[in-house]
MARVO-594802 format. One line per 10 residues: number of its first residue (from 0); for each residue x, y, z of C-alpha. Coordinates in nm, 4 decimals, padded with zeros to 6 digits, always signed. Each point is the difference from the previous one (the first is absolute). Layout:
<kolmars>
NUM> X Y Z | ... .
</kolmars>
This chain:
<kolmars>
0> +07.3899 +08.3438 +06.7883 | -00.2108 -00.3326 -00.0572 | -00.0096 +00.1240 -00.3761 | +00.3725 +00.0131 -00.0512 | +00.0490 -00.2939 +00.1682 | -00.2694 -00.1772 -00.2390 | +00.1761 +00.2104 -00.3161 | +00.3513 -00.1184 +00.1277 | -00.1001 -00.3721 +00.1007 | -00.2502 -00.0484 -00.3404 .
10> +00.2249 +00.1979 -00.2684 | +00.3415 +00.1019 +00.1165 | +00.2350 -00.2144 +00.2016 | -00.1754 -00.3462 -00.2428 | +00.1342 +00.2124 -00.3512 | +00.3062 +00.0986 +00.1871 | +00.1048 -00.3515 +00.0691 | -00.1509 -00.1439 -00.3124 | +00.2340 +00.2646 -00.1593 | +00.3184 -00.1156 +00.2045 .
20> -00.0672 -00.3554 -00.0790 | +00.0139 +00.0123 -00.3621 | +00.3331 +00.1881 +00.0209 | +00.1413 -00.3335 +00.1778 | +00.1780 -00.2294 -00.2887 | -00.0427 -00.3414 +00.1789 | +00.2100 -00.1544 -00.2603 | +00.3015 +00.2068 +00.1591 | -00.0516 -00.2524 +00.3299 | +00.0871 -00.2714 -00.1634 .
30> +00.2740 +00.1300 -00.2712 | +00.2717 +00.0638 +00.2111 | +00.1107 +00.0409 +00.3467 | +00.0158 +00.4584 +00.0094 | -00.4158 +00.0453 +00.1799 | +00.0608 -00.2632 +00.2244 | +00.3220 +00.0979 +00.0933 | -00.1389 +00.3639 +00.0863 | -00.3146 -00.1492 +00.1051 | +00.2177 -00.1604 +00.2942 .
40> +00.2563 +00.3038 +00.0818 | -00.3663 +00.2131 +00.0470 | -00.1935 -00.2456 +00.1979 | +00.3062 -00.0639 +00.2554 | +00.0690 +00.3427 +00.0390 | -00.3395 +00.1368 +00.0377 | -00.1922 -00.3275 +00.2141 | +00.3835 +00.0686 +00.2121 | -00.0704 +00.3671 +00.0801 | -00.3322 -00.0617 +00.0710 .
50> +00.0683 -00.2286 +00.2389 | +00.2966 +00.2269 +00.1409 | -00.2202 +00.2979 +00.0450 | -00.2784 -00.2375 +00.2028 | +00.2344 -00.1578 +00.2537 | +00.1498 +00.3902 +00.0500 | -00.3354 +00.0761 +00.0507 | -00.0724 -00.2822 +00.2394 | +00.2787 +00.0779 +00.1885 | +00.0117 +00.3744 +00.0406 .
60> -00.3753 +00.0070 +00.0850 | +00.0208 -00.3389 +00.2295 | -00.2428 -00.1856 -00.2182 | -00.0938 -00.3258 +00.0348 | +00.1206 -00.2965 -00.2723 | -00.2928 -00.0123 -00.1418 | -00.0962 +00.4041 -00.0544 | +00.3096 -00.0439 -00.1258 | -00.0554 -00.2544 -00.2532 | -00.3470 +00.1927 -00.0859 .
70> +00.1948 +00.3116 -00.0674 | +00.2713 -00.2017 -00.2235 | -00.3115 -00.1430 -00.2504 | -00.2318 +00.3202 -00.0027 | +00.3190 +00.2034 -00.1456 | +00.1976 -00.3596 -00.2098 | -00.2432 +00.0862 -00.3106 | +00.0531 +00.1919 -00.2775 | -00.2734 +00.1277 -00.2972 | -00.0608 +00.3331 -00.1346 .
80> +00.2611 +00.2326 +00.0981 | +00.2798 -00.2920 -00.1079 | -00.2227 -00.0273 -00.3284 | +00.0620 +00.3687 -00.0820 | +00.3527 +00.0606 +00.0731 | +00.0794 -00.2967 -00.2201 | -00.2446 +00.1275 -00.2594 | +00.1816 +00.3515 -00.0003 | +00.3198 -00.1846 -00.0459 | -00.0887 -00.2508 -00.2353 .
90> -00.1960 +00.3588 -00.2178 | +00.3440 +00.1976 +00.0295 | +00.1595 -00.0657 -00.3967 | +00.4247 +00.0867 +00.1016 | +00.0570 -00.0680 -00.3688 | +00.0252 -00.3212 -00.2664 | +00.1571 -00.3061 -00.0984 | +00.1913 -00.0197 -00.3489 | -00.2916 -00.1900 -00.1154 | -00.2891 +00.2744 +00.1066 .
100> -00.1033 -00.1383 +00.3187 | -00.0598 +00.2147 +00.2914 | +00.2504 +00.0206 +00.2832 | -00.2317 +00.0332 +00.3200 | +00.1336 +00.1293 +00.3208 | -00.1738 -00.3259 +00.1500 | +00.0247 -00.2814 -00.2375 | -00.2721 -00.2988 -00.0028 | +00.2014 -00.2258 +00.2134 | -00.0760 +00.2800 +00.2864 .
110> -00.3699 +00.0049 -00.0538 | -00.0567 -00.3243 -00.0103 | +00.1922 -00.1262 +00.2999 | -00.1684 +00.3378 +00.1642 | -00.3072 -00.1757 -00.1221 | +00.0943 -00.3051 +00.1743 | +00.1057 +00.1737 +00.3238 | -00.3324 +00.1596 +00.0020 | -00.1623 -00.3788 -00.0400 | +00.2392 -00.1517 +00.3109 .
120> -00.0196 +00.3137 +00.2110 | -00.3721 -00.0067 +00.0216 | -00.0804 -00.3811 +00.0449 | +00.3160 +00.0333 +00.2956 | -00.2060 +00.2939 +00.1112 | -00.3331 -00.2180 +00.0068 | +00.1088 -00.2540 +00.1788 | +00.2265 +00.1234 +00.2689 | -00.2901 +00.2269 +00.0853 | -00.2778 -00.2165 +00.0135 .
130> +00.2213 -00.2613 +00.2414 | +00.0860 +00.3225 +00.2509 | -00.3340 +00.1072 +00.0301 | -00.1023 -00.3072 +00.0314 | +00.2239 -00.0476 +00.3474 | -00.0733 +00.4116 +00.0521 | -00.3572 -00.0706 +00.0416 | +00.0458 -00.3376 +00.1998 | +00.2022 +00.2753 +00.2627 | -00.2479 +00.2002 -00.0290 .
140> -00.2890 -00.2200 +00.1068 | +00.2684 -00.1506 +00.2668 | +00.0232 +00.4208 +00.1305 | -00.3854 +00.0103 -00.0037 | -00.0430 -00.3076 +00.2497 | +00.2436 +00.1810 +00.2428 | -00.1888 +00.2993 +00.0315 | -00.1532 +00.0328 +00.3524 | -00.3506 +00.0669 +00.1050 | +00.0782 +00.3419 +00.0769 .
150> +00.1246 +00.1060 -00.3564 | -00.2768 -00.1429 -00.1658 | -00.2451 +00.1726 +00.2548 | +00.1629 +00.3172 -00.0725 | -00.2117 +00.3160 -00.1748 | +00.1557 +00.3350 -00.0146 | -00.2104 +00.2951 -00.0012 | +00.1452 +00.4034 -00.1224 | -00.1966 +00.2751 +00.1188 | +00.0122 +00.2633 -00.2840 .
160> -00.1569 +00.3476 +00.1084 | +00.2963 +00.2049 -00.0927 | +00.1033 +00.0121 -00.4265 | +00.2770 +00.1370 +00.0296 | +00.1462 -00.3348 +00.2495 | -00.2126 -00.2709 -00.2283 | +00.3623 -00.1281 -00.1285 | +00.1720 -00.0315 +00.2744 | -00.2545 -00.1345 +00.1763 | -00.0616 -00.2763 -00.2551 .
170> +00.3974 -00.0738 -00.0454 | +00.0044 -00.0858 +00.3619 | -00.2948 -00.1997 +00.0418 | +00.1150 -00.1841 -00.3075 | +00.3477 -00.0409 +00.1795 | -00.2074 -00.1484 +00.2831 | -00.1759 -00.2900 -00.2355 | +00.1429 -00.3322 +00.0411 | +00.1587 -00.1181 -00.3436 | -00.1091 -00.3264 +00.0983 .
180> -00.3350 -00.0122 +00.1095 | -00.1576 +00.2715 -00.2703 | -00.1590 +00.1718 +00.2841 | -00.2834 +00.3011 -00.1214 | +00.0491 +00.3408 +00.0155 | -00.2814 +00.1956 +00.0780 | -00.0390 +00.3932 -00.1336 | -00.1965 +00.1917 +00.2281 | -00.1764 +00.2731 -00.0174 | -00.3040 +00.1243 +00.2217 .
190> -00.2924 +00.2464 -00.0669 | -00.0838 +00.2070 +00.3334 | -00.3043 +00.1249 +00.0244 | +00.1331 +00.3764 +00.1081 | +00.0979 +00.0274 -00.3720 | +00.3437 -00.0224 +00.0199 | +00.0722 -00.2329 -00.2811 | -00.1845 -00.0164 -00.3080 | -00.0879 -00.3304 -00.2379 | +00.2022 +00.1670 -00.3011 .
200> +00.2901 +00.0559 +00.2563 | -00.0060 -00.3460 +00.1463 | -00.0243 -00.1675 -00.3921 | +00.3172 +00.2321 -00.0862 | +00.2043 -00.0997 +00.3131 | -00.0508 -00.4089 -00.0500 | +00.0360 +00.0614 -00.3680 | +00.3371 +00.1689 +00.0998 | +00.1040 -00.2752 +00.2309 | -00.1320 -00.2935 -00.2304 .
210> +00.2047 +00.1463 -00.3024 | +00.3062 +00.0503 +00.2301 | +00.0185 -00.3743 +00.1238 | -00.0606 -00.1162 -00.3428 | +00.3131 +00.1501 -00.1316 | +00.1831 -00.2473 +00.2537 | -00.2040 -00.2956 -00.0863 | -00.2200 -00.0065 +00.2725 | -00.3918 +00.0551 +00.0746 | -00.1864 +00.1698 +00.2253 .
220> -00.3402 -00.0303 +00.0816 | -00.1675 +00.3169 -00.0259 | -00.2653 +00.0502 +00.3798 | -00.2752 +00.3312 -00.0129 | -00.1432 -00.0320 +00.2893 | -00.3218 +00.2204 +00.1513 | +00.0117 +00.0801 +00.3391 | -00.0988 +00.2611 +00.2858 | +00.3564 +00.0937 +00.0665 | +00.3296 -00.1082 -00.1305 .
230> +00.1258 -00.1728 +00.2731 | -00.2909 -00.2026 +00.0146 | -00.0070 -00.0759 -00.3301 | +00.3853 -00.1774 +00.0328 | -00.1101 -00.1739 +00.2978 | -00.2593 -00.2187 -00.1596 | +00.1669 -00.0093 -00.3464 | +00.2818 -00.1875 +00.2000 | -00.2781 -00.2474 +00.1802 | -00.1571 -00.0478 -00.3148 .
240> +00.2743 -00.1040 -00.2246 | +00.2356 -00.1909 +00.3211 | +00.2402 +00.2531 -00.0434 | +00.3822 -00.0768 +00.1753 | +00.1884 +00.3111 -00.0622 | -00.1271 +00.3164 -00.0819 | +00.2002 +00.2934 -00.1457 | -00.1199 +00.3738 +00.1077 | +00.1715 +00.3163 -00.1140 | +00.0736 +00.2664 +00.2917 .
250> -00.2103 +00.2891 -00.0665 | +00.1435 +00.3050 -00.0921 | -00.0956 +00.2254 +00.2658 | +00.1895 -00.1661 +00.2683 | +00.0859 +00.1455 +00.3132 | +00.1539 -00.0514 +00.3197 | -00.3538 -00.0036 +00.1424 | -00.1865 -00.1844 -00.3009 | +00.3004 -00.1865 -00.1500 | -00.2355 -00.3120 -00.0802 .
260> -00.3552 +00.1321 -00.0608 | -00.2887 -00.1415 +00.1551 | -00.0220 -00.1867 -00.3205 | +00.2583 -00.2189 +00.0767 | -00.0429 +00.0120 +00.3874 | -00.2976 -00.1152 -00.0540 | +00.0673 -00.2774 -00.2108 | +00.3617 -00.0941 +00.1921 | -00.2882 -00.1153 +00.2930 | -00.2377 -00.0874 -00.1716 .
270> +00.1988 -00.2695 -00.2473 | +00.2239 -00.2499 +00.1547 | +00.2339 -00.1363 -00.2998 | +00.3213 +00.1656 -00.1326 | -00.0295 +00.3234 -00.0574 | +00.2837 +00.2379 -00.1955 | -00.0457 +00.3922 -00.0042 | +00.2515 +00.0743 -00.2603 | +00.1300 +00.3812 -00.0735 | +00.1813 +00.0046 -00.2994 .
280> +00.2207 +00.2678 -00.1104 | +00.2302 -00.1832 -00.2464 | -00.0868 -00.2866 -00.2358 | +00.0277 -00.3295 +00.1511 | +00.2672 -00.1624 -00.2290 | +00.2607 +00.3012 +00.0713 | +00.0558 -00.0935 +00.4096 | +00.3292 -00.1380 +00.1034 | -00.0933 -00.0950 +00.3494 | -00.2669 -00.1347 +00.2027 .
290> +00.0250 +00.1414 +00.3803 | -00.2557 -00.1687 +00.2232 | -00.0887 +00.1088 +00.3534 | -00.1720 -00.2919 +00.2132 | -00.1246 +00.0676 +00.3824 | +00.0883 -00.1752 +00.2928 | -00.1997 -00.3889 -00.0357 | -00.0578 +00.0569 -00.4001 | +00.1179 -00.4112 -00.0164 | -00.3159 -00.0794 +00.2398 .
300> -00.2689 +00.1297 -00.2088 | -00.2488 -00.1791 -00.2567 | +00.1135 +00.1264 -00.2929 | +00.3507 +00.0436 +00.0389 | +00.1105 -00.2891 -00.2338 | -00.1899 +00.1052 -00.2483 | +00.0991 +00.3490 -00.0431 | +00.3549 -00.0748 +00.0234 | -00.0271 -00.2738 -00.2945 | -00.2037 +00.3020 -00.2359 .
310> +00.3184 +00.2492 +00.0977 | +00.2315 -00.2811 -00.1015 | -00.1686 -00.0398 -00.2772 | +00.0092 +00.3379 -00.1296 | +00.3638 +00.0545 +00.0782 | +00.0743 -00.3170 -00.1713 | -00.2200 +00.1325 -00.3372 | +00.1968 +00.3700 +00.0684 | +00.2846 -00.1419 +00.0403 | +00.0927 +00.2218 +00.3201 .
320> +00.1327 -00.0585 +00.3669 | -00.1919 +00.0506 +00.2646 | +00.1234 +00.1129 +00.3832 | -00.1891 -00.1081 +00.2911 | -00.0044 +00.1638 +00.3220 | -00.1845 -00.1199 +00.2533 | +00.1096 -00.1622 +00.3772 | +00.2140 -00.3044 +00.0195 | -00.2354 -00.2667 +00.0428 | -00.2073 +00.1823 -00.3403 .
330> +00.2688 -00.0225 -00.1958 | +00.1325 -00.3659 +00.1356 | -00.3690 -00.1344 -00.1664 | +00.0344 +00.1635 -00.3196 | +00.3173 -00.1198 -00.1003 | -00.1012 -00.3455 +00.1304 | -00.2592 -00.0221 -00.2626 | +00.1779 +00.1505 -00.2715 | +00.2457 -00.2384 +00.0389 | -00.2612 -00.2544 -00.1058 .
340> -00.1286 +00.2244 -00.2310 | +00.1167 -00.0541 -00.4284 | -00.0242 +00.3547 -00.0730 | +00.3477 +00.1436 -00.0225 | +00.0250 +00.3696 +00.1629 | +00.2647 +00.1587 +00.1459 | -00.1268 +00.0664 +00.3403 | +00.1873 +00.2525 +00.3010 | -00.1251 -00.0290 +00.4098 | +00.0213 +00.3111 +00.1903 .
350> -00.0584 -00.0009 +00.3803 | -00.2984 +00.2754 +00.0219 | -00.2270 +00.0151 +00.2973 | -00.0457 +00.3506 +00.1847 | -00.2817 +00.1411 -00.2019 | +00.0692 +00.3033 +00.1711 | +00.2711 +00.0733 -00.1892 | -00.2469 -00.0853 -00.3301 | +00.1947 +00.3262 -00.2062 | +00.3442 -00.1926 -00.0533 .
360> -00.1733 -00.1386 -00.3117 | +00.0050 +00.3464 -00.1284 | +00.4469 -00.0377 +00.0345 | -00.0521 -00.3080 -00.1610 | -00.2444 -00.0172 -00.2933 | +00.1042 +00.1370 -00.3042 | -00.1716 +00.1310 -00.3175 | -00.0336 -00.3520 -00.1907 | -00.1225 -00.2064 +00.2699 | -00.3814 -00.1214 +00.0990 .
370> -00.0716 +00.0532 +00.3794 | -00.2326 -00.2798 +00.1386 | -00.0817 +00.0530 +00.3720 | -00.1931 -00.3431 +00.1035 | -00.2075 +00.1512 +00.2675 | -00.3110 -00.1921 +00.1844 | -00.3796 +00.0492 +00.0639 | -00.0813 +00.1724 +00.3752 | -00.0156 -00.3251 +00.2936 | +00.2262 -00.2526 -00.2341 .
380> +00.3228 -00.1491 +00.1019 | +00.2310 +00.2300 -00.1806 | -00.1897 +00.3445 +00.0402 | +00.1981 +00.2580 +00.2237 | -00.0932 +00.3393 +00.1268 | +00.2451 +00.1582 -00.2777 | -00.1527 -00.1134 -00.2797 | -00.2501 +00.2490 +00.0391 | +00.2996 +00.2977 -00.0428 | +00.0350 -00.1205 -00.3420 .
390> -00.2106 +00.2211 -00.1775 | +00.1805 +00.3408 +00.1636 | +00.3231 -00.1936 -00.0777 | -00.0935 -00.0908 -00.3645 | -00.1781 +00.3576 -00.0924 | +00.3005 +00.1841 +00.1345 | +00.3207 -00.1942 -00.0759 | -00.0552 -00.1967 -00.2515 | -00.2232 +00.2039 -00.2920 | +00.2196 -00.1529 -00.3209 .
400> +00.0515 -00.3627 +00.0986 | -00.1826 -00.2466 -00.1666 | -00.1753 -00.2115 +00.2879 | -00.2166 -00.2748 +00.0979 | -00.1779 -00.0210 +00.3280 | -00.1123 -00.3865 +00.0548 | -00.2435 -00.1775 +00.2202 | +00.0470 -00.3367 +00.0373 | -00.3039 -00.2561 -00.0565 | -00.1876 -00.0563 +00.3421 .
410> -00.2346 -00.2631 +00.1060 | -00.3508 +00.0707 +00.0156 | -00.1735 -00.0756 +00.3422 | -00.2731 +00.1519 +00.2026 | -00.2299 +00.3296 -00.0810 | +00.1386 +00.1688 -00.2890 | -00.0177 +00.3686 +00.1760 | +00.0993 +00.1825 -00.3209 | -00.3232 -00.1696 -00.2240 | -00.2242 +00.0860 +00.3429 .
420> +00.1437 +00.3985 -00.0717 | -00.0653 +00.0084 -00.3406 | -00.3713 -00.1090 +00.0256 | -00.2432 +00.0840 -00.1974 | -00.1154 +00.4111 +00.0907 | -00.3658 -00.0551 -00.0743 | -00.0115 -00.2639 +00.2507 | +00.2009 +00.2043 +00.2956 | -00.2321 +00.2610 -00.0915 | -00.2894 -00.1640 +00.0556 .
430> +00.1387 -00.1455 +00.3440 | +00.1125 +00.3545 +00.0765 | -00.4145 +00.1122 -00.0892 | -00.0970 -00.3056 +00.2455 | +00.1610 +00.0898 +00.2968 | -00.0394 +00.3437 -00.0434 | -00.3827 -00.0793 -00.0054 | +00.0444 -00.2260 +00.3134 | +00.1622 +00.2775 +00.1881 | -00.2726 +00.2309 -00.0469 .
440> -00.2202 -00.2455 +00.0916 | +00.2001 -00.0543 +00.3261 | -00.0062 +00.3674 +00.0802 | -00.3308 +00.0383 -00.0677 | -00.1285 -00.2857 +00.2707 | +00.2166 +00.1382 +00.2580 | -00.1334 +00.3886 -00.0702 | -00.3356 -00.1511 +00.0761 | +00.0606 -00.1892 +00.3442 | +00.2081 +00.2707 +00.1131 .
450> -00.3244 +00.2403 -00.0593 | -00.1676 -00.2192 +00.1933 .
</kolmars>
């Protein structure tokens, strides 16, 4: 490609206008009134429909002014394409004059005031250009300062194990990235030592997932990591790098009685930021509905803002509604902030709080929508006793529906049981051989005073 574009750019397009510009008779600017007269009709008509087709733009896509303006300049020039249809024209011979001169289907008056309409059109072009991105970037630095703390803080993290979910996976973690604060996205992919991944396996998976967010103009930063067991390997990966959401992929022997995995068990108490378990059955640009299930108290806990701002977010890039059902008081906060929220989404309340009577989702749902149950971490505000029926309720009734089980961000305080679990075995074992050796010990001294 870099050769063409040197043949093209060094040979080419410089003979090709060199060519066009000696067919221009200057002399015919200044002999009579016919080019400029054309020259006129063309420029109105095309800088006119230009225009026209921006502002329709604007307006039918709610643009702003100026991405209008931008979109009126990058599209006001003309070159090459008007070059040759005016050059087939001009070539076409219809017949000849009395005196033996050709009769052209475009006479010279045409290319030359095509010549000048090519001259206006691109310094119009220039210029209106160059002033909108000039304001376009001012808005853009003006967006930057606005971002919060929180955005810029944010680092999203997919766990790829399985290559047949890699794409799905990555389109919804990049629906997750702020557009605003160019948060990272972070491919994982961990090497067990039991030997169930491979390094060939793990370089064709992030390959896979690095060429599939590329297509959509976005990177992903490709993670091997080493580690005695998966779990732990996506536990420190997420300490390491500051991780704030973290995408896993259900695993595909779920059950009513291992629905999760330890894998994610472990790493759901273990890992206290947001944390999405996503099983995908449909791509995630074909849903017409978001359907979220919140608990009893999902307002009251840590990270409840901040997942409903990345659900708004994606509905607002989908371009979907979304139906809440959670209790009165649930619903009264949401649509308190989303009134002060910009995104525009068309949003539905439903009164939903016997969890009990979890299976009228299964009346509800239908094929094209995405299922997100917000559910809670064991002793938090919002956990209840019937969030741990889900997995018989999920593996039985709802096989085909696309579905996304999420646990809110939590804040970290005391003894971290689930690290304290997943300590290191050689050092249990050797605690395990020191008491065992103490107990012998023990036995052995009260054997020999009970000889005695």
């Amino acid at each position: 490609m870099n050769r063409i574009d040197f043949v093209g750019n060094a040979l080419f397009i410089p003979f090709f206008l060199i060519s066009v510009g000696m067919l221009v008779d200057v002399t015919m600017l200044v002999k009579g009134w016919g080019a400029l007269r054309v020259a006129g009709i063309i420029l109105f008509v095309a800088l006119a429909t230009k225009y026209l087709a921006a502002w329709l733009t604007q307006r039918i896509f709610k643009l702003t002014a100026t991405e209008g303006k931008m979109i009126f300049g990058l599209s006001a020039s003309h070159a090459a394409a008007t070059l040759a249809i005016i050059l087939v024209g001009y070539n076409i011979i219809t017949g000849e004059t009395a005196s033996g001169e050709p009769i052209r289907l475009l006479n010279e008056d045409v290319l030359n005031g095509t010549i000048i309409l090519i001259l206006v059109s691109c310094g119009v072009s220039s210029f209106v250009v160059e002033d909108a991105s000039k304001k376009m970037a001012l808005d853009q630095d003006q967006e930057d300062t606005n971002v919060s703390d929180e955005q810029i803080n944010e680092k999203i993290l997919v766990s790829l194990a399985y290559p047949d979910m890699v794409t799905q996976l990555v389109d919804f973690g990049v629906m997750l990235k702020s557009k605003k604060a160019h948060a990272p996205i972070y491919g994982l992919n961990v090497i067990d030592d039991e030997g169930n991944n491979t390094l060939g396996a793990s370089r064709k998976i992030l390959e896979k997932a690095v060429s599939h967010a590329a297509a959509s103009e976005n990177n992903i930063i490709p993670v091997t990591r080493y580690d005695s067991s998966i779990s732990n390997g996506i536990v420190y990966t997420i300490k390491e790098y500051e991780v704030s959401d973290i995408v896993i992929g259900l695993h595909k022997k779920s059950d009513q009685h291992t629905f999760l995995g330890t894998k994610a068990e472990n790493i759901i108490r273990r890992v206290h930021e947001t944390i999405y378990i996503y099983r995908p059955t449909q791509p995630l640009n074909t849903f017409k509905r978001i359907v979220v299930a919140m608990p009893p108290k999902a307002e009251t806990e840590p990270g409840f803002l901040h997942w409903l701002k990345k659900l708004m977010m994606i509905a607002k890039e989908a371009g979907i509604a979304v139906n809440f059902y959670g209790t009165p008081v649930t619903n009264h906060a949401i649509e308190k902030i989303i009134e002060r929220s910009p995104d525009v989404v068309k949003i539905n309340f439903n009164e939903f709080g016997n969890w009990d009577d979890f299976l009228i989702f299964s009346r509800e749902l239908k094929a094209n929508d995405l299922f997100i149950i917000v559910s809670s971490r064991k002793g938090h505000n919002s956990h209840i006793p019937q969030l741990n029926k889900l997995p018989y309720y999920l593996s039985n009734y709802f096989l085909d529906q696309s579905l996304i089980i999420l646990y809110p961000k939590q804040l970290e305080s005391g003894i971290n049981m689930g690290d304290i679990e997943q300590a290191d075995s050689n050092l249990i074992e050797t605690i395990s051989e020191q008491i065992g050796a103490i107990g012998k010990a023990g036995k052995y001294i009260k054997d020999l005073f009970t000889n005695r």
